[in-house]
N, C-alpha and C positions, 0 to 999 in steps of 0.2 A: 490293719488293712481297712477295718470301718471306715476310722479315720482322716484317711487318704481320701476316699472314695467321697466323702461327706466333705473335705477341702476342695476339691475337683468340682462334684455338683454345685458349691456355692461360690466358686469362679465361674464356672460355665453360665450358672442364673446371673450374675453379676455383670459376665460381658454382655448377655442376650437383651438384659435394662439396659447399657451404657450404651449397645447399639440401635435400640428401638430409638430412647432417647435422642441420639443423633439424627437419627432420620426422622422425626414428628416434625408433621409440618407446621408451619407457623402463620402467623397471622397475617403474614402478606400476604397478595394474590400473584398466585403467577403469572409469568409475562406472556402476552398475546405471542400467538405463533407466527412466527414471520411470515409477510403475506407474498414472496416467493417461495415459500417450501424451507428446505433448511440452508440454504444458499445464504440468506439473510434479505433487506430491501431492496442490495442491486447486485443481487447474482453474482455467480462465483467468481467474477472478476473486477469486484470493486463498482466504484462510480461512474456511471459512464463519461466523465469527464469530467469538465470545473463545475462546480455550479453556480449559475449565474446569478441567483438570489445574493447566494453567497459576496461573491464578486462583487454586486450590485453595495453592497455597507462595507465592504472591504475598501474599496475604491471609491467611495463617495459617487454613484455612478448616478446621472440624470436620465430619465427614461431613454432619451435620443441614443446615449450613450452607452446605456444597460442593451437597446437593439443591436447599435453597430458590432459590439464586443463579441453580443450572442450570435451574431452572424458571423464575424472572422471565428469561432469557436468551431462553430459546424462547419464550415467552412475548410476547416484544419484537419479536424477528425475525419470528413469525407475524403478528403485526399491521404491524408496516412489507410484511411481502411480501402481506398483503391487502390493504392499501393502494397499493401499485407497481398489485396487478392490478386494483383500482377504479378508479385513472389509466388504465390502459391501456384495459379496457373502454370507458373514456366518450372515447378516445380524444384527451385530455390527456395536457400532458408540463407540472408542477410547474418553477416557475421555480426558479432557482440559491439565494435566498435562501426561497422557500416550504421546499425540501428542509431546507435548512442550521435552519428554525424547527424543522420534522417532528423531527429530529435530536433539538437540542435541548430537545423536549419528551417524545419517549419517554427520553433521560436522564436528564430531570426524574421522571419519571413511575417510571423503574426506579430509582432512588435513593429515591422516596419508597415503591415498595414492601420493598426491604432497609432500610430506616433499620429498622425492630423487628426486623430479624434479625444484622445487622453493629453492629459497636461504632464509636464514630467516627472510631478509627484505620483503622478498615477501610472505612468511606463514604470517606473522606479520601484514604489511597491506589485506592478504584475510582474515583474523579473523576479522579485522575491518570492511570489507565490508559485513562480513556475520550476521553480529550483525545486531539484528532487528530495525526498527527504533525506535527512542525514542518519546514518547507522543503521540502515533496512541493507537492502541487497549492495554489494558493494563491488560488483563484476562478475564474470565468468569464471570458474573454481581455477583456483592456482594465480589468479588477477590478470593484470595485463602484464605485469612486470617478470612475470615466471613465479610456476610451483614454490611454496616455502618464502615469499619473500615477502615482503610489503609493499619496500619503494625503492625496488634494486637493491637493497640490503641484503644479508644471511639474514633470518628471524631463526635466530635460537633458540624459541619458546616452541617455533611450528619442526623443525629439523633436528634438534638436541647439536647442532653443531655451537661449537664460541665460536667467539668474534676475536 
């Protein structure tokens, strides 16, 4: 019974090292706290948009040009966030696919304002950057096609039916 008790106590001292161990801190320093709170730098819903720096070396953009952009940006943004609060006032909520139209119409609509200010290397690469990412959110639950499917198929993996 000693025994036992004497195996026990020297597992139990053995985990209480192996977990102090893991948690001593080390010689990095920790990271500064983010300077919104724990939201992160832009708040709980991302970036507030493109950034135009960004843009600016993406697009080889010249200051004239880094303006025009930055103004059809805000520009865009101001009217989708007049439009959320015209939704919201008449107190509508825009279905999955009315939104995903909205989208790609002010796309349309800001592409057709820089085509006389971009070259079509640069329409060409902002198309690319305005495309949403790939394998994040991928629709409204059950898609558009109907519950269990992918692309109007059975998916036997989501349904356990065969094919």
């Amino acid at each position: 019974m000693k025994a036992i008790r004497t195996t026990i106590f020297a597992l139990c001292l053995a985990a209480k090292g192996y977990a102090t161990q893991a948690q001593a801190p080390t010689d990095q320093p920790a990271p500064p706290p983010a300077p919104n709170g724990w939201h992160g730098p832009h708040g709980p819903h991302g970036p507030p948009g493109l950034d135009i720096d960004r843009l600016a070396v993406l697009l080889d953009l010249d200051p004239y040009q880094k303006g025009q952009v930055q103004q059809a940006l805000t520009d865009q943004r101001n009217a989708m966030r007049a439009e959320r609060q015209a939704d919201k006032a008449a107190g509508t909520r825009p279905s999955f696919q009315d939104m995903q139209a909205r989208r790609a119409q002010a796309e349309q609509d800001l592409i057709g304002k820089l085509s006389t200010v971009l070259s079509d290397a640069q329409i060409t690469k902002l198309k690319v950057l305005l495309e949403p990412p790939r394998g994040g959110f991928a629709g409204p639950p059950g898609g558009a096609t109907g519950a269990g499917t992918s692309n109007g198929t059975t998916n036997s993996a989501t349904n356990g039916a065969t094919k």
